[in-house]
Structure formats: C-alpha cells, structure tokens
C-alpha positions as CSV (number, residue, x, y, z in Angstrom):
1,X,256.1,129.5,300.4
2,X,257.4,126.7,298.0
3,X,254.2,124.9,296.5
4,X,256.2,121.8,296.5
5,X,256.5,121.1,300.0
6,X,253.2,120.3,300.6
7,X,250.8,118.1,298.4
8,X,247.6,119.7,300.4
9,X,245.2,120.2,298.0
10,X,243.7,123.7,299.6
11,X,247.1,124.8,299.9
12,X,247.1,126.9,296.5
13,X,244.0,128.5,297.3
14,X,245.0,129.6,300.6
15,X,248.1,131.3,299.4
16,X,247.5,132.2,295.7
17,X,243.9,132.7,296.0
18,X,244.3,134.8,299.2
19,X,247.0,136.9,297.7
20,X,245.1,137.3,294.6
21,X,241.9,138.7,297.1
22,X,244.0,141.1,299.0
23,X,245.0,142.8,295.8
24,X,241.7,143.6,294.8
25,X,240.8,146.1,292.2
26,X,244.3,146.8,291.8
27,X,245.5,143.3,290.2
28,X,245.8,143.0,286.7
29,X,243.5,141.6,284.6
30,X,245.9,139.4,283.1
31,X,247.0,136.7,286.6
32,X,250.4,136.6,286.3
33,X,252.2,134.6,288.5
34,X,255.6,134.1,289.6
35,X,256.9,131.0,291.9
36,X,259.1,131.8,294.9
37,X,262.2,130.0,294.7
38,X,264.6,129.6,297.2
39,X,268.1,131.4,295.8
40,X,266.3,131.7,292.2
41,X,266.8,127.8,291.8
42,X,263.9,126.2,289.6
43,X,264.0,122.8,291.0
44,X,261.5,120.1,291.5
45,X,260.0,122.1,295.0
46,X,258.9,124.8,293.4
47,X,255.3,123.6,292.6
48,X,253.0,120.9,293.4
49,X,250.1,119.5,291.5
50,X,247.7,121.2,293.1
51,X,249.4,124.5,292.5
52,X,249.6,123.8,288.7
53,X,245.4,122.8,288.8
54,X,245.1,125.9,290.7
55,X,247.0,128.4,288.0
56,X,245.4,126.6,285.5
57,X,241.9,126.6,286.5
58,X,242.1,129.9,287.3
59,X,243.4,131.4,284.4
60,X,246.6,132.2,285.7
61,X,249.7,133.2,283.5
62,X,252.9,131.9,284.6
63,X,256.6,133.7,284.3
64,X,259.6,131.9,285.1
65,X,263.0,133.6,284.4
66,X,266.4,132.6,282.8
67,X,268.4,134.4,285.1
68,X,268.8,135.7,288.4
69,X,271.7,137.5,289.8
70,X,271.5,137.3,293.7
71,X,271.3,140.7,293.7
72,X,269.5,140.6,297.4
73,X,272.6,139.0,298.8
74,X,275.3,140.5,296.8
75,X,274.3,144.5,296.7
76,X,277.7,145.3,295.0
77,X,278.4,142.6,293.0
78,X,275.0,141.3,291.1
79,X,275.3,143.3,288.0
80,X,278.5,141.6,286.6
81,X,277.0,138.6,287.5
82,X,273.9,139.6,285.6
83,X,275.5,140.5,282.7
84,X,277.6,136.8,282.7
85,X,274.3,135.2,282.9
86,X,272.5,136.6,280.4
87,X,275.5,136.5,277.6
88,X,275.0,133.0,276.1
89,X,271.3,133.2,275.6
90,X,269.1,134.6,272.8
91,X,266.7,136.3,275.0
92,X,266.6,136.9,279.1
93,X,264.2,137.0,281.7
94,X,266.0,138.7,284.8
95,X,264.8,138.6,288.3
96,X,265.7,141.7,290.6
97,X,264.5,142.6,293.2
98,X,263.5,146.4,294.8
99,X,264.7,145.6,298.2
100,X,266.5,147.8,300.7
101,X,269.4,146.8,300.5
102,X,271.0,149.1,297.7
103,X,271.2,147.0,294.9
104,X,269.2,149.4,292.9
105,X,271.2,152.0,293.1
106,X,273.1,149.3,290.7
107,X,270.5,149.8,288.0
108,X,271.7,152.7,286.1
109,X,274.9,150.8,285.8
110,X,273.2,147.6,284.6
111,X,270.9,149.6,281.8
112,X,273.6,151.6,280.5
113,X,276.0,148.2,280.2
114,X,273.3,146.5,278.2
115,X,272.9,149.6,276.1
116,X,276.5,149.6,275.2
117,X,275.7,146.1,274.1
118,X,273.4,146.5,272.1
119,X,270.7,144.5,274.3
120,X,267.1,145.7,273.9
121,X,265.5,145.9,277.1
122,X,261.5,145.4,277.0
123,X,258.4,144.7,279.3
124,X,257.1,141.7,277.6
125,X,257.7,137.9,279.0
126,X,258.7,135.6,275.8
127,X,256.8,132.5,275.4
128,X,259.0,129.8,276.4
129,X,259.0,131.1,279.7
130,X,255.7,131.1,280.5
131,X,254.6,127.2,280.8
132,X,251.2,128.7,281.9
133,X,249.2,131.3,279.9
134,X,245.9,132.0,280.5
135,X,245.1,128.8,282.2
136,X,246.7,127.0,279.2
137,X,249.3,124.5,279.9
138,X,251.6,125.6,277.3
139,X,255.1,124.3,278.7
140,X,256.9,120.9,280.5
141,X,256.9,121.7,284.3
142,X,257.9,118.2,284.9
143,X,261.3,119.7,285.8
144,X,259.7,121.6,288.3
145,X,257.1,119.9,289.9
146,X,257.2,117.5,292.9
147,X,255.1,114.5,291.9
C-alpha cells in the first residue's frame, strides 16, 4: 500500500495499526517502520499526512534507505548495482529483499566485495535516515509526502 494515495484519515490505522496487531508479542519494542515504495523510489506518494500523525502518535521509528538495488527484478545482476550505488556516499542504507527469486544466493558475493573494500557492515540505521524516531519528527518528509 502507498500512504499517499489516499488522504483517508483511518487509512493508517487500518494498515499500520493492523499490521502492528497481527505481530503481537513478537514485534519489537522499538516500532520501526519502513514505507513501501514502488521500485524503491521515495517520491511524494509514499506517505500522507495521516500516515505521518499516525507514526508519530504512535511512537513509531521510521527507516528510509539510500539505496536499493532492484535486486527482486534483476536476481543476477543487483550486486554490481549495489555496489555502484553505495560508492559515492559516506554511509548506506541498503534495501534487499529475502525473496524467492535467488538473489540471495548473491549475498556472499556482496559481503565479501564490501569486505575487500574496506566497508563496515552493521545493524544500526544512522540518523539522517530516520525522519521519525520514537514518535519524534526528527527529519523534512516534505519530499515525500503528498499534501
């Protein structure tokens, strides 16, 4: 669902909030949230006003990425793309996906390029992409937002 097509206020709660439900006792404690974008673009349809009150009032974190190398569409080919995209910045958030489509069996390759180059890989989300944290608006999602 992109949270910019519709400017229904319950919409949010419907789909975040229900989502957020079904997980139950297994969701971290810490909401983190990531927007569905179609083909990885952040554009202005990937949230609504609503949406942002919602992961706001809610204490939601949210994690948007710096790059994201079609790897569900291109199986083969998504780890030299990967590795083009993440070369002119400081720091990367990448987007994967563990789909069947073989990509993954791609990983190894991917982990053992960045380790040739030096490029630390770690589980933590730096602050300038997450706009959201803990309810806090922390970022400009003017960019991304449809109204």
């Amino acid at each position: 669902m992109q949270f910019g097509d519709s400017d229904d206020p319950d919409l949010p709660d419907r789909e975040i909030g229900a989502a957020q439900q079904l997980l139950g006792p297994l969701a971290h404690p810490g909401k983190l949230f990531r927007p569905y974008a179609g083909g990885g673009v952040l554009s202005r349809r990937v949230f609504s006003t609503p949406a942002i009150d919602y992961l706001c009032r809610h204490r939601y974190t949210c994690v948007l990425w710096s790059a994201i190398p079609h790897d569900w569409d291109e199986p083969d080919r998504w780890v030299r793309r990967c590795l083009d995209q993440i070369s002119d910045q400081q720091w990367s958030l990448v987007v994967i996906h563990d789909l069947p489509t073989g990509a993954m069996k791609h990983l190894p390759e991917l982990l053992d390029r960045l380790d040739t180059l030096g490029v630390e890989v770690v589980q933590e989300f730096p602050h300038t992409c997450m706009p959201i944290r803990d309810g806090v608006l922390t970022g400009d999602l003017t960019a991304v937002t449809t109204n």
